[in-house]
N, CA and C atoms as a LAMMPS dump frame, in Angstrom:
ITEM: TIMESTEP
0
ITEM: NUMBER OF ATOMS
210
ITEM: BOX BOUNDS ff ff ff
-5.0000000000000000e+02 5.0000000000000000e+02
-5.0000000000000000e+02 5.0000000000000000e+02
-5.0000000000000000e+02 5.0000000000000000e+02
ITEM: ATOMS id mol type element x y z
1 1 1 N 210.131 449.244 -359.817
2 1 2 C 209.764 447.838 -359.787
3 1 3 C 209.064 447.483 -358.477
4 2 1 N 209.621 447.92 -356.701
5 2 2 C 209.073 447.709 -355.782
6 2 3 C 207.382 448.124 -355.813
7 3 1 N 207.631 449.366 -356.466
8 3 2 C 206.457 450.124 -356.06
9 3 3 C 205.37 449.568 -357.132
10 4 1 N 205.479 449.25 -358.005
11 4 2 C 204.734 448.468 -359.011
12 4 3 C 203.951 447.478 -358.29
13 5 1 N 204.775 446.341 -357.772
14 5 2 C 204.63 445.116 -356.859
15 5 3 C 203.726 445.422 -355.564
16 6 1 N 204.2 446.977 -354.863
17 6 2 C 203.236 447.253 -354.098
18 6 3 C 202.065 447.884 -354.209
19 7 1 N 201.494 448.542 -355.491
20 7 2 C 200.356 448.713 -356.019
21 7 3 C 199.761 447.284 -356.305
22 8 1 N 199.997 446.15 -357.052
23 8 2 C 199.621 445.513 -357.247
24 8 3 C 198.933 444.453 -356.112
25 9 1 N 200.299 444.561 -354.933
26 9 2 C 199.368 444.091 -353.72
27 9 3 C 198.281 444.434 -353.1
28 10 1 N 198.406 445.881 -353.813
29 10 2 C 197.247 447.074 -352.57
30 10 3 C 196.02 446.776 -353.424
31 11 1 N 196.342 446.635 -354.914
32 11 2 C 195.062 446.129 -355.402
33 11 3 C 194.193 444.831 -355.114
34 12 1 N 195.218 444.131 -355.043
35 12 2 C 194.658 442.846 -354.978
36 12 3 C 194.131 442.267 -353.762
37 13 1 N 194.531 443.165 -352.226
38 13 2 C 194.211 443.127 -351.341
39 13 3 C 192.434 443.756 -351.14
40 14 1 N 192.666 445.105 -351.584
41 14 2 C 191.229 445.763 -351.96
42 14 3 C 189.822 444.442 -352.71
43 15 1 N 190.717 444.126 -353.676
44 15 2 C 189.439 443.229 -354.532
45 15 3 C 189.193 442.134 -353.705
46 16 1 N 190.256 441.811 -352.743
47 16 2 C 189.655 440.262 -352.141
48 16 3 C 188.88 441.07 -350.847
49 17 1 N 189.082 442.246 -350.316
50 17 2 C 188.047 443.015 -349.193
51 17 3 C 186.973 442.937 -349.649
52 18 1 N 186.558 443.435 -350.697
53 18 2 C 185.165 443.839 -351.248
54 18 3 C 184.867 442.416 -351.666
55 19 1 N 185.31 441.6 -352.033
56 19 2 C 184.643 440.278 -352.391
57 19 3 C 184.27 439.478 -351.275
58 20 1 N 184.802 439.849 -350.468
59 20 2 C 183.77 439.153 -348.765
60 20 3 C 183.757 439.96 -348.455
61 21 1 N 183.516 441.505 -348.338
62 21 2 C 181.89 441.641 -347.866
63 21 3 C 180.713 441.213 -348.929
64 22 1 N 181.084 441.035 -350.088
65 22 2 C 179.959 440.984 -351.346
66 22 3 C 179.287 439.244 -350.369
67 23 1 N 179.954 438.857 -350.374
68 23 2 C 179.91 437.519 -349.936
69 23 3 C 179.328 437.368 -348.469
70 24 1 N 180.078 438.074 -347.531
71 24 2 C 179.098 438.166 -346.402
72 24 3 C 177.694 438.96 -346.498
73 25 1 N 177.522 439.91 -347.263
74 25 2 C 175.958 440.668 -347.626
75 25 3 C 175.237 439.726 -348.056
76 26 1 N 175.799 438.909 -349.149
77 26 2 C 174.973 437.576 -349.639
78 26 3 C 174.291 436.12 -348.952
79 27 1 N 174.936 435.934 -347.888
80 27 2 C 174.514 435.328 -347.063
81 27 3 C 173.894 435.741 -346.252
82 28 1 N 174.422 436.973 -345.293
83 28 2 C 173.729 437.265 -344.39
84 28 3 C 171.955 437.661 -344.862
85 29 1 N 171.965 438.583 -346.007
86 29 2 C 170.495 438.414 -346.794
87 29 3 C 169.907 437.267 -347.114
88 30 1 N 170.376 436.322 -347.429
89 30 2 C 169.393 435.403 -347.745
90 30 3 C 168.502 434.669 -347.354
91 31 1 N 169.095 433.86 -346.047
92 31 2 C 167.897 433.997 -345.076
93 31 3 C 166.356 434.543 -345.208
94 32 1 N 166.747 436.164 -344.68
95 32 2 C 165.771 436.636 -344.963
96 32 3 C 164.552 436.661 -346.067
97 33 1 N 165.478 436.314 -347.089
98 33 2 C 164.465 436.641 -348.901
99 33 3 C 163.659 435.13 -348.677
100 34 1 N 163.946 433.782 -347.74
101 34 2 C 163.577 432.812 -348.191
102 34 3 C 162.188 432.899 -347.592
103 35 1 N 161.355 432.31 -347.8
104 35 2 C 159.795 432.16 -346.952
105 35 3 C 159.844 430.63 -346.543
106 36 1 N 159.453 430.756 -345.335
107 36 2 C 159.099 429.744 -344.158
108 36 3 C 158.231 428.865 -345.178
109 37 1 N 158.885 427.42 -345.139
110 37 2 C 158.461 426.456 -345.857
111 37 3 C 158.235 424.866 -344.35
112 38 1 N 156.562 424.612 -344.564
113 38 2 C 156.431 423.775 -344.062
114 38 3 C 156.997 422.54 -344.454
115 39 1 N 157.627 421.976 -343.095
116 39 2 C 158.22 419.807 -343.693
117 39 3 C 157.125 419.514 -344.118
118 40 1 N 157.378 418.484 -345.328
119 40 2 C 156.026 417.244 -345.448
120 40 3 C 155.577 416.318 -344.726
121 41 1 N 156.52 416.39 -343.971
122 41 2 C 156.228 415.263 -342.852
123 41 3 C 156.024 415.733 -341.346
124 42 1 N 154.968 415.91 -340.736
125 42 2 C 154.847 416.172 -339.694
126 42 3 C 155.247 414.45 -338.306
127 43 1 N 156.118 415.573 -337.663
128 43 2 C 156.398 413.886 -336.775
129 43 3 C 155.981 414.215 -335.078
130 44 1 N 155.016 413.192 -334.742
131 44 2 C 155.01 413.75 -333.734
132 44 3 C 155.797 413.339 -332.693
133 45 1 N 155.072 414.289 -331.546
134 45 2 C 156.103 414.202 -330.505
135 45 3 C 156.483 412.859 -329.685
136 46 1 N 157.753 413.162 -329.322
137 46 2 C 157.978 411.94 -328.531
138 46 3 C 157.872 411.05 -327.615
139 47 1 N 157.071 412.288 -326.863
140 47 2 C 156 411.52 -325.695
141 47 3 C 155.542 410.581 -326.056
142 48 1 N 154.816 410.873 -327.378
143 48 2 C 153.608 410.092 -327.702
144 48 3 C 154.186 409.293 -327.945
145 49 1 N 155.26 409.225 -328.835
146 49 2 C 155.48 408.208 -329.587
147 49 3 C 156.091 406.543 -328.322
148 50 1 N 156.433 407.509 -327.52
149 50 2 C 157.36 406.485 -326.402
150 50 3 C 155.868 406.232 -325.598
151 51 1 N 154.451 406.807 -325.326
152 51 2 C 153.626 405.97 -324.644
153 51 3 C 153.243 405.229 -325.632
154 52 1 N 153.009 405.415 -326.661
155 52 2 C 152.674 404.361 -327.608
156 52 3 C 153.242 402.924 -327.078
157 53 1 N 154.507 403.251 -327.586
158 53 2 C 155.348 401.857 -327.44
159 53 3 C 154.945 401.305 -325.922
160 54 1 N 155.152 402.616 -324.859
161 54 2 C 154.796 401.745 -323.493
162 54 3 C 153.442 400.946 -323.524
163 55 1 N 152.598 400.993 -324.165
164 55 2 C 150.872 400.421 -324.271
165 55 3 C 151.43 399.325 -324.61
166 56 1 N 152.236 399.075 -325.614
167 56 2 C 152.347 398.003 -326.69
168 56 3 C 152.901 396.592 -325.943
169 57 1 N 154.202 397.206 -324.97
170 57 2 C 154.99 396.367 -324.212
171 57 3 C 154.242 396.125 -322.986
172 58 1 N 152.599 396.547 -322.061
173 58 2 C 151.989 395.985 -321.245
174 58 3 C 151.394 394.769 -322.302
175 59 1 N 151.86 393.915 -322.324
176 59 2 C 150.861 392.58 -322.583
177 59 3 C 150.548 391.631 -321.356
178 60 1 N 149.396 390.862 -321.431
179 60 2 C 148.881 389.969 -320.207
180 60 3 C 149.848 389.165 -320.587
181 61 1 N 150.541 388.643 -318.992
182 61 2 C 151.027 387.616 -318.823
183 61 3 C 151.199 386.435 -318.889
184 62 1 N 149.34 386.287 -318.881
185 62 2 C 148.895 384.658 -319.61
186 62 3 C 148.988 384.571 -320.859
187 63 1 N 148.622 385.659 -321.923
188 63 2 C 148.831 385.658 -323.108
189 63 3 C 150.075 385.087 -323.479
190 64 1 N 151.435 385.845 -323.009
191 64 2 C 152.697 384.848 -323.435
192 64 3 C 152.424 383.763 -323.285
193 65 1 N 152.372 382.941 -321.816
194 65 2 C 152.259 381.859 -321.769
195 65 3 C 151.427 381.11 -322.622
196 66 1 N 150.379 381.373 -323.544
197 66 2 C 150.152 381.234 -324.003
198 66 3 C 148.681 379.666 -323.484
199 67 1 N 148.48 380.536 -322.182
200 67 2 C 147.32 380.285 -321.531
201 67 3 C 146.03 380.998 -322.101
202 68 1 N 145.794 381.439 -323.243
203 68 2 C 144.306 382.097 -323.515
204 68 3 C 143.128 381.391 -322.78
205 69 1 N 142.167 381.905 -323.18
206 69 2 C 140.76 381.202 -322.159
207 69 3 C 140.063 380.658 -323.184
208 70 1 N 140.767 380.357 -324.759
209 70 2 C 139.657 379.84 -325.585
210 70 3 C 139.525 378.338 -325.678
């Protein structure tokens, strides 16, 4: 009866070994099989994007005030 119980562990220990490595081979490959896929969205960089905004926030002073020359 023991020894039954301990085959059965030794098996069941074996099948869950081989099922991660099956599992780590599977991941660790996949990666690889995928091909480099460009985003649709290209964003640019943040420099830019932050001088942008700095241009935006120099406004003339008279303008607020709302002194124009017209």
């Amino acid at each position: 009866m023991a020894s039954a119980i301990i085959t059965s562990a030794k098996l069941g220990a074996y099948a869950a070994i081989g099922l991660y490595l099956v599992m780590v081979l599977v991941v660790s490959l996949s990666p690889q099989s995928q091909q480099s896929v460009e985003p649709p969205i290209h964003v640019a960089h943040p420099g830019i994007q932050f001088e942008h905004r700095a241009q935006q926030a120099m406004v003339n002073p008279a303008e607020l005030a709302g002194v124009g020359g017209a």
